[in-house]
The first five atom37 places (N, CA, C, CB, O) and aatype in JSON, in Angstrom:
{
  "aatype": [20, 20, 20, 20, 20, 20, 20, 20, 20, 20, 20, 20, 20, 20, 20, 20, 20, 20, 20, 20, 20, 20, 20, 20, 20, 20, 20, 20, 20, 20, 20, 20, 20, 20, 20, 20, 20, 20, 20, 20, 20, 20, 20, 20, 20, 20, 20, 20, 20, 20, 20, 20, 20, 20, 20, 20, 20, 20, 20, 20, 20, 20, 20, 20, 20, 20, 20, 20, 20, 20, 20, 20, 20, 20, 20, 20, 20, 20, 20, 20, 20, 20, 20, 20, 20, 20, 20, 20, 20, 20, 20, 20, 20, 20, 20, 20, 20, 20],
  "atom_mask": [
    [1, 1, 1, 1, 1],
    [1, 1, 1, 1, 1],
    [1, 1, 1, 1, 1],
    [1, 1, 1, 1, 1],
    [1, 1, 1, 1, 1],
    [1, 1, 1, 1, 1],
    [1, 1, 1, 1, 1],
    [1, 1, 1, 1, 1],
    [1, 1, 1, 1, 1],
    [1, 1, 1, 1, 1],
    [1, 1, 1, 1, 1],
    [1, 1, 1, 1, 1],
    [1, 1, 1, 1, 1],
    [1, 1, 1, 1, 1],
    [1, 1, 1, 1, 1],
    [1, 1, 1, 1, 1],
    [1, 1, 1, 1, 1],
    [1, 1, 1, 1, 1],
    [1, 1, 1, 1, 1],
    [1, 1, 1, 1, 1],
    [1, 1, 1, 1, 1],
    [1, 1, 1, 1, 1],
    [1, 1, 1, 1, 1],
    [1, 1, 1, 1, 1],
    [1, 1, 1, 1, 1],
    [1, 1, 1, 1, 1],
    [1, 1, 1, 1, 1],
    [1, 1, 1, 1, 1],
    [1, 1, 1, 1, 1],
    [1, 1, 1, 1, 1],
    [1, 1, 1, 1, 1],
    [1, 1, 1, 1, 1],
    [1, 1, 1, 1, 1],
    [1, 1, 1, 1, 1],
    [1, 1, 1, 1, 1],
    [1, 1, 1, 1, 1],
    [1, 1, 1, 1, 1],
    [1, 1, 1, 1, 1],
    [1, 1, 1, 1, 1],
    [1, 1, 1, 1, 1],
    [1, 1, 1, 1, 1],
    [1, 1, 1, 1, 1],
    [1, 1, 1, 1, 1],
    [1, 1, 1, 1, 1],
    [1, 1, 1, 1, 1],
    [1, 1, 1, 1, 1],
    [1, 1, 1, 1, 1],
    [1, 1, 1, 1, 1],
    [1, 1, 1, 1, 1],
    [1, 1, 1, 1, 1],
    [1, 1, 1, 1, 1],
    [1, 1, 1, 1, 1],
    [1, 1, 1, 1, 1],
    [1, 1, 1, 1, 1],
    [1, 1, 1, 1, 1],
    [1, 1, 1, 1, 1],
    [1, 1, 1, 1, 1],
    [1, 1, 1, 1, 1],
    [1, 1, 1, 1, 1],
    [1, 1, 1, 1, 1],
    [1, 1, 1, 1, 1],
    [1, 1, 1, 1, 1],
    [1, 1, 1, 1, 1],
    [1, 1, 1, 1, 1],
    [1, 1, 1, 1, 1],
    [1, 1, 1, 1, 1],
    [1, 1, 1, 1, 1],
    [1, 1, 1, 1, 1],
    [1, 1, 1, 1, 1],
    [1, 1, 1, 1, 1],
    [1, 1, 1, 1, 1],
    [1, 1, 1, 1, 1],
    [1, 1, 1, 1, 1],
    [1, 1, 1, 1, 1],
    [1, 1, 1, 1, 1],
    [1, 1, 1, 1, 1],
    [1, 1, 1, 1, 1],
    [1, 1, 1, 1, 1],
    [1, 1, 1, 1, 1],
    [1, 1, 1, 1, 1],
    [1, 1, 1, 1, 1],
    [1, 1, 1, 1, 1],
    [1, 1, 1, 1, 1],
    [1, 1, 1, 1, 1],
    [1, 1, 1, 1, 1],
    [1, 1, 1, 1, 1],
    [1, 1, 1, 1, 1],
    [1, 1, 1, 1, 1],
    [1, 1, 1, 1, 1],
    [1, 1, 1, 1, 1],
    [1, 1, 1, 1, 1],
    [1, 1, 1, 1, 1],
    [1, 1, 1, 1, 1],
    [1, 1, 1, 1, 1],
    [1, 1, 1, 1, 1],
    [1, 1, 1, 1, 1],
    [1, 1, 1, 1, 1],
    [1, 1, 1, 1, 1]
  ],
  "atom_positions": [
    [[-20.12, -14.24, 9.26], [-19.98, -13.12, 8.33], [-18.72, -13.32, 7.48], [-19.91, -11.78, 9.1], [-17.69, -13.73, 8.0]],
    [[-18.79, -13.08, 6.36], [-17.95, -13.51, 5.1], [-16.81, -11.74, 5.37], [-19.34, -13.75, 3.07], [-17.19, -10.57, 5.43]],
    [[-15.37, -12.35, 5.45], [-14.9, -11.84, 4.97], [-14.92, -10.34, 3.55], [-14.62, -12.75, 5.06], [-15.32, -10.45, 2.39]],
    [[-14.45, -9.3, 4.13], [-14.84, -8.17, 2.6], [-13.42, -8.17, 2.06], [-15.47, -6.13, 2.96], [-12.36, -8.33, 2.67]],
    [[-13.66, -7.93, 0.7], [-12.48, -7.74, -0.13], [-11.86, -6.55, -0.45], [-12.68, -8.2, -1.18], [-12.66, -5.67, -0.75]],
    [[-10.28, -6.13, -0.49], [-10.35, -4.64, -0.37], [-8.61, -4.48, -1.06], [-10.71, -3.96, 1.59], [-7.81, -5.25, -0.54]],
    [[-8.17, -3.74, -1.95], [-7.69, -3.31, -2.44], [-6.68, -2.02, -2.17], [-8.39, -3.41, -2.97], [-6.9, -0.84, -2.46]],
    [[-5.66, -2.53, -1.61], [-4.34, -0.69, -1.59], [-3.6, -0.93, -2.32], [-3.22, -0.08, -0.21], [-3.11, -1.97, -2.76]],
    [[-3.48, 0.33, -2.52], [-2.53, 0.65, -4.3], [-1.57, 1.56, -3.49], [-3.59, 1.78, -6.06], [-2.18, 2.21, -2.64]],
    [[-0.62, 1.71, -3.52], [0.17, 2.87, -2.55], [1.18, 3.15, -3.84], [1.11, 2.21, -0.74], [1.23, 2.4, -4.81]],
    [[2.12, 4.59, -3.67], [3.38, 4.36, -4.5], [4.46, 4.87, -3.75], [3.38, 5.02, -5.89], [4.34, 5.84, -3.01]],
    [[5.21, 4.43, -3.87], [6.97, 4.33, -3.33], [7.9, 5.27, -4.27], [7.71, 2.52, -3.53], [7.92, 5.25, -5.5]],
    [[8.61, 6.06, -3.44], [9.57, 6.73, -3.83], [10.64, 5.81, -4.68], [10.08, 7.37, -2.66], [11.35, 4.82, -4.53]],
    [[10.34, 6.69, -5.57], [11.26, 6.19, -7.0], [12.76, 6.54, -6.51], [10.82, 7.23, -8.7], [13.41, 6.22, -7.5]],
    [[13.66, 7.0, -5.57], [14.65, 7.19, -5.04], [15.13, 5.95, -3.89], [14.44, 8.47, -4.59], [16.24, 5.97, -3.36]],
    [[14.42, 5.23, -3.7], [14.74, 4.19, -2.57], [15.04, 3.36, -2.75], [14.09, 3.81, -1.85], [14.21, 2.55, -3.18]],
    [[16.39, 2.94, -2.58], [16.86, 1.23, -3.15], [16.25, 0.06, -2.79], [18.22, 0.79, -2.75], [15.15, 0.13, -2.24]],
    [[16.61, -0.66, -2.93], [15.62, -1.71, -3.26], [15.84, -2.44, -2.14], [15.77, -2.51, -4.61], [15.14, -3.45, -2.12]],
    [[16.86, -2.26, -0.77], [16.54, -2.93, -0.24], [15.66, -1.85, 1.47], [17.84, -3.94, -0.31], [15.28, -2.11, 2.6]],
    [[15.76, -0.88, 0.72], [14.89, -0.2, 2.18], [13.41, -0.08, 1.38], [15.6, 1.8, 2.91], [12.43, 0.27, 2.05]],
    [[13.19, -0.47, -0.43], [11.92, -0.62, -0.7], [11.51, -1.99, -0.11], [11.69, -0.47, -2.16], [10.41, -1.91, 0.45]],
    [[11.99, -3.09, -0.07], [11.28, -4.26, 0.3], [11.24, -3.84, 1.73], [11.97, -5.73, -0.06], [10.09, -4.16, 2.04]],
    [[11.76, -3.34, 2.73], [11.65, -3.15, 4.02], [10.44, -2.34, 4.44], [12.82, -2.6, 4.44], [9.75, -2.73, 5.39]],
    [[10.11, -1.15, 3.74], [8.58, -0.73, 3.38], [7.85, -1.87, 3.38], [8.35, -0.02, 1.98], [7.52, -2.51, 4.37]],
    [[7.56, -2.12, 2.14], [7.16, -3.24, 1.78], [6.46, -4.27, 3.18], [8.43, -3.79, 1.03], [5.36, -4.4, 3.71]],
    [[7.83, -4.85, 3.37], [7.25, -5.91, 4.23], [6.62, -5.35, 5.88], [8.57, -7.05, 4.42], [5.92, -5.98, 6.66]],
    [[7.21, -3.82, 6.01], [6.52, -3.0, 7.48], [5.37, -2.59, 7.19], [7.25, -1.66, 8.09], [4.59, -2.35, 8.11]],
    [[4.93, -2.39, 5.67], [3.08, -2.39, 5.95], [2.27, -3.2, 5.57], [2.33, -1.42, 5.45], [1.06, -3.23, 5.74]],
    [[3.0, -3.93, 5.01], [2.47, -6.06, 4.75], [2.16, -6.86, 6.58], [4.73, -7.45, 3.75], [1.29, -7.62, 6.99]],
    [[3.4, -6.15, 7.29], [2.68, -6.8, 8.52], [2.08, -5.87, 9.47], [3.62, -7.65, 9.32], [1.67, -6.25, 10.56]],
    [[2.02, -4.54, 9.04], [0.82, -3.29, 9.72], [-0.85, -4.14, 9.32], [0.98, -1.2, 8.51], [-1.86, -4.24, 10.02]],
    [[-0.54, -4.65, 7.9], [-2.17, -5.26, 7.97], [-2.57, -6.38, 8.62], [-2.69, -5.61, 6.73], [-3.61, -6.41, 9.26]],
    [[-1.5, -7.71, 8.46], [-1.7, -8.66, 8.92], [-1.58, -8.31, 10.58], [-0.87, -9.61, 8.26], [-2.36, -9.01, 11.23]],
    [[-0.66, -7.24, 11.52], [-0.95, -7.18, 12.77], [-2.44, -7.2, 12.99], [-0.33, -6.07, 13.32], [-3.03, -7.99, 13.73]],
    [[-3.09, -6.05, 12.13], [-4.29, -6.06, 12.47], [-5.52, -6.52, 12.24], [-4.39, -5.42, 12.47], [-6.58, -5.9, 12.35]],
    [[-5.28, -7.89, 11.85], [-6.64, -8.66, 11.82], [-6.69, -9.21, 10.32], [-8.05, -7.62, 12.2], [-7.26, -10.28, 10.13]],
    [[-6.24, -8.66, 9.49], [-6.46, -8.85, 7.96], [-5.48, -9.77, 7.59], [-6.33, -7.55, 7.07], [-4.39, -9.89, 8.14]],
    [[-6.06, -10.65, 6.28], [-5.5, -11.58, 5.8], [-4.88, -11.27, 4.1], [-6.51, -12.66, 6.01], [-5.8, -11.24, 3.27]],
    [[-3.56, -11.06, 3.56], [-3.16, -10.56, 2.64], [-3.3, -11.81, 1.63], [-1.89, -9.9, 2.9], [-3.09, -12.96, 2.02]],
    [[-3.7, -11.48, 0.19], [-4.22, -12.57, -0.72], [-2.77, -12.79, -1.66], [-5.78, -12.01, -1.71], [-2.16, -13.83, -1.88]],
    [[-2.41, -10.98, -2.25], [-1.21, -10.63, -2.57], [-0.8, -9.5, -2.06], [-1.07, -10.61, -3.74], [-1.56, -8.78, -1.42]],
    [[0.79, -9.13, -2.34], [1.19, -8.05, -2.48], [2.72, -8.23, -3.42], [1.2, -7.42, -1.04], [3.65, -9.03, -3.3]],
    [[2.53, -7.38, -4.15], [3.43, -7.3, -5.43], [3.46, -5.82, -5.85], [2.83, -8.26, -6.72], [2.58, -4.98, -5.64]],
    [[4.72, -5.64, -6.51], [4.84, -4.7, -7.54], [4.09, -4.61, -8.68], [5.88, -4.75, -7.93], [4.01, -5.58, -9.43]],
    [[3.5, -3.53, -8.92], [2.83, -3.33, -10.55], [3.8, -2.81, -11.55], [1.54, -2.2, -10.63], [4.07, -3.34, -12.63]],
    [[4.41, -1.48, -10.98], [5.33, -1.13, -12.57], [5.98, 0.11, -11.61], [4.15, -0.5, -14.53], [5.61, 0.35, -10.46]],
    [[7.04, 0.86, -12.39], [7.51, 2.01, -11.8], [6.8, 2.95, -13.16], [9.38, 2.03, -11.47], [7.16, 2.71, -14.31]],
    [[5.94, 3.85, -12.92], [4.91, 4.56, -14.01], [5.65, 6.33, -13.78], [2.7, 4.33, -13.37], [6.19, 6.88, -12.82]],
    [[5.32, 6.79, -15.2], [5.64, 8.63, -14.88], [4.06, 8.79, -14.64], [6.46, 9.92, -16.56], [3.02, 8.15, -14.81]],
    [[4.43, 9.86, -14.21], [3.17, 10.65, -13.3], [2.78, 11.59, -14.28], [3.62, 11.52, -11.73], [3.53, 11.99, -15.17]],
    [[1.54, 11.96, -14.12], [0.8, 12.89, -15.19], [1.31, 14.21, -14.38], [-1.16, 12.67, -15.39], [1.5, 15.06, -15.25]],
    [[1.56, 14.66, -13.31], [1.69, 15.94, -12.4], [2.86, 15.33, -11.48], [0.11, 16.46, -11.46], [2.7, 14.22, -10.95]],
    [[4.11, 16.14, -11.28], [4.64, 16.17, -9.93], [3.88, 15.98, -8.78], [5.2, 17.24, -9.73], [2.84, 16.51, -8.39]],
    [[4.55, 15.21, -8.36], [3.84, 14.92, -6.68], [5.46, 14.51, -5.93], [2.28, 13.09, -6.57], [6.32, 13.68, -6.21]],
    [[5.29, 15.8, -4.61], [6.58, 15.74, -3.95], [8.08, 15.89, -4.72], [6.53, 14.47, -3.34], [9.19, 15.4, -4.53]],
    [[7.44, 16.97, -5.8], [8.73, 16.65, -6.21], [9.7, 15.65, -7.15], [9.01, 16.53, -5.36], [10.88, 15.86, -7.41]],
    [[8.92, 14.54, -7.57], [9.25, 13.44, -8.2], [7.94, 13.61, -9.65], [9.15, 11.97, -6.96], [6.79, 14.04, -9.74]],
    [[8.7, 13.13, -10.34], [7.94, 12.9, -11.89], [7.71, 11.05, -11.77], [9.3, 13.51, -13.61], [8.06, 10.8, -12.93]],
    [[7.51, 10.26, -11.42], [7.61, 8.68, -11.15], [7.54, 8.23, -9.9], [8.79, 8.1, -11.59], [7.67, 8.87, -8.85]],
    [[7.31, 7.01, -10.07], [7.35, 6.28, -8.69], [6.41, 4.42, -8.69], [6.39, 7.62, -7.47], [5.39, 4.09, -9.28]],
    [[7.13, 3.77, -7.95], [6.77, 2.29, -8.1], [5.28, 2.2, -7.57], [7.83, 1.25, -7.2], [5.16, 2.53, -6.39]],
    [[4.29, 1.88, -8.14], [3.07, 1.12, -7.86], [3.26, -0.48, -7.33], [2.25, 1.14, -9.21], [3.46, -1.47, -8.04]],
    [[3.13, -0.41, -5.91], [2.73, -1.45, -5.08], [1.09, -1.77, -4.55], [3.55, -1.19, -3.98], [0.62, -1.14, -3.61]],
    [[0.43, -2.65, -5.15], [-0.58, -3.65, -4.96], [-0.91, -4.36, -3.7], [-0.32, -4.54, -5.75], [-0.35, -5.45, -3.67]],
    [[-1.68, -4.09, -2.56], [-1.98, -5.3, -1.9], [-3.22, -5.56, -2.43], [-1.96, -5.27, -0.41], [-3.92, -4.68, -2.94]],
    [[-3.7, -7.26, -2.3], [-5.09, -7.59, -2.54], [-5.36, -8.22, -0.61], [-5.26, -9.04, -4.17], [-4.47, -8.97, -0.24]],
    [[-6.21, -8.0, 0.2], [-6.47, -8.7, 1.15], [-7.89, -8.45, 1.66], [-5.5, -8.52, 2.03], [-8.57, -7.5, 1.29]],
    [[-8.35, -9.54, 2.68], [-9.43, -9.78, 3.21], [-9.96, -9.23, 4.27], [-9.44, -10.72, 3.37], [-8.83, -9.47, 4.7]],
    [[-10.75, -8.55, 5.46], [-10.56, -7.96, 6.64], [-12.15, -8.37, 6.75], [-9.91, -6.3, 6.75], [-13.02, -8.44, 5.88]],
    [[-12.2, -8.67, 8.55], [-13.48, -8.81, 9.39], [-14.02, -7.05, 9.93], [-13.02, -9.97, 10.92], [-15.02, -6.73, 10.56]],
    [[-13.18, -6.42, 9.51], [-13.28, -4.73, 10.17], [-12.55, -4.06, 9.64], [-12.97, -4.38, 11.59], [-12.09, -4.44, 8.56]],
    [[-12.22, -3.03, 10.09], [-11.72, -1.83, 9.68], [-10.18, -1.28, 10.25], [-12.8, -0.91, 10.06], [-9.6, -0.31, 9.76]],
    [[-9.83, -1.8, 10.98], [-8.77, -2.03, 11.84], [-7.78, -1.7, 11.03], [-8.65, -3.34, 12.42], [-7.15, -0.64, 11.0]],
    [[-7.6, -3.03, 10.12], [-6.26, -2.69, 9.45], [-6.21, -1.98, 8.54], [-5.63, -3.57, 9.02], [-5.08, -1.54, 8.29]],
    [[-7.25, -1.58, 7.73], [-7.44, -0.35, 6.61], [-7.02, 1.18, 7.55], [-9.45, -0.31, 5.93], [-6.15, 1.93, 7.12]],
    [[-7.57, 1.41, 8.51], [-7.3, 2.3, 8.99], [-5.56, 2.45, 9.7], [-8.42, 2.36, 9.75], [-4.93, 3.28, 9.05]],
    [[-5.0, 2.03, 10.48], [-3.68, 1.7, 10.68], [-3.15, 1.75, 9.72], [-3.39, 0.69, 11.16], [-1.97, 1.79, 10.05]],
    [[-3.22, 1.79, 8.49], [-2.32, 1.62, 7.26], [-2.49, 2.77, 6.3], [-2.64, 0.28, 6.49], [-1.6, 3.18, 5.55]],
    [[-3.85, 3.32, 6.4], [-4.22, 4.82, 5.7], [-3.76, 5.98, 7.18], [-6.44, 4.9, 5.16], [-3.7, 7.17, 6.88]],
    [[-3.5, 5.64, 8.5], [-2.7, 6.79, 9.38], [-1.4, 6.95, 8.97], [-2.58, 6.5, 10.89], [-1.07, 7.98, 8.37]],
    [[-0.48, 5.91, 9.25], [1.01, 5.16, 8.72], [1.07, 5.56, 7.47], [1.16, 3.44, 8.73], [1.98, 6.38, 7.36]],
    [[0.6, 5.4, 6.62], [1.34, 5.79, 5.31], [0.97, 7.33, 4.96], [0.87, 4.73, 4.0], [1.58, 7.94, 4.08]],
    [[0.07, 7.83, 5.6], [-0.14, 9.44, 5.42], [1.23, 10.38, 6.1], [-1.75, 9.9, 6.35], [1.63, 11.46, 5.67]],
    [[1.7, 9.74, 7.08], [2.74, 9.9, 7.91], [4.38, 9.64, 7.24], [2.37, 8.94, 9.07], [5.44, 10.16, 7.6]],
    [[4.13, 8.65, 6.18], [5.58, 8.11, 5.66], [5.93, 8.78, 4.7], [5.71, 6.73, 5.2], [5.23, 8.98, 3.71]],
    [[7.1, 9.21, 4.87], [7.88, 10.11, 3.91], [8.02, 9.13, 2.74], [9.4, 10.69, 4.52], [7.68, 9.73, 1.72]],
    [[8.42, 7.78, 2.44], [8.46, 6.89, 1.5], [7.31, 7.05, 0.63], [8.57, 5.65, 2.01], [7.32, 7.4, -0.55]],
    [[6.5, 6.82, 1.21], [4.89, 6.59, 0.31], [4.64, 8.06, -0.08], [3.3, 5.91, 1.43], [4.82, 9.01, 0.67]],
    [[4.13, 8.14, -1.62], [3.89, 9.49, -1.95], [2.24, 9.79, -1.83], [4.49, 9.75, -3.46], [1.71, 10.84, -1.49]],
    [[1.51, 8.34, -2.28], [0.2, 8.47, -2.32], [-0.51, 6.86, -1.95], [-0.15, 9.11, -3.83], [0.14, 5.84, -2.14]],
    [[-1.53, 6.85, -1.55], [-2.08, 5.96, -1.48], [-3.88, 5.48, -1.51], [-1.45, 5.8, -0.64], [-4.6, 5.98, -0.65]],
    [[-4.31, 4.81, -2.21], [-5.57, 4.5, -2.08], [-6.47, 3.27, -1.62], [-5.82, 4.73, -3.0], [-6.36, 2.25, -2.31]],
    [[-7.14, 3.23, -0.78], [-7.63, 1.86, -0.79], [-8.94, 1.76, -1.08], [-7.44, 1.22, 0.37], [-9.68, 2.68, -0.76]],
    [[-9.55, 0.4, -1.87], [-10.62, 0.36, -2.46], [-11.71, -1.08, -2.12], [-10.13, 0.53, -3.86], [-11.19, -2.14, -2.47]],
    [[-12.89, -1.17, -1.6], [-13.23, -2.13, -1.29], [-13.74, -2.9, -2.65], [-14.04, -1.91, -0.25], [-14.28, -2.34, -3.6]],
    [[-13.42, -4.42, -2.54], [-13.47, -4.72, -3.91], [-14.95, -5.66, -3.98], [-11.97, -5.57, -4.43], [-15.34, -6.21, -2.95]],
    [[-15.53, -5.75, -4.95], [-16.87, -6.59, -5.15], [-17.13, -7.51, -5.19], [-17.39, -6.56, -5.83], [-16.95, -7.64, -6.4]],
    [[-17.5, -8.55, -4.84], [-17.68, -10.27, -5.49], [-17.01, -10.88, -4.09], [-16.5, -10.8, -7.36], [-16.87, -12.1, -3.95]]
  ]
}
């Protein structure tokens, strides 16, 4: 069975320096890879204003993973965890096509 392709977009508090953002960063880069999934990328997209306050903040950094998963494991572990993290304001994940 072929690998599925799948897409999280999360965003990061526009208040967090840059070195407790890469520390995010790299604690849910290896929440996926603990669990079974293989990361293709993960990068920054842009720090964007927000159409509506959310938490309080008008902005916030768009972080990208692209990765691979045999299950559901690590999508889920990572949509509990970041519902939970005061850092992360929002997050989506999307299974991707092709």
């Amino acid at each position: 069975m072929e690998a599925t392709r799948y897409e999280i977009t999360y965003i990061v508090r526009p208040d967090l320096d840059d070195a407790a953002k890469t520390a995010l960063v790299e604690r849910f880069d290896k929440i996926v890879t603990d669990n079974g999934a293989t990361i293709v990328d993960s990068k920054d997209w842009s720090t964007r204003r927000f159409a509506y306050e959310i938490a309080n903040y008008n902005e916030g950094t768009y972080h990208i993973i692209n990765l691979t998963a045999n299950d559901d494991a690590a999508l889920n572990e990572f949509d509990r965890l970041a519902k939970i993290s005061e850092d992360i304001l929002r997050h989506m994940i999307i299974k991707r096509e092709g």
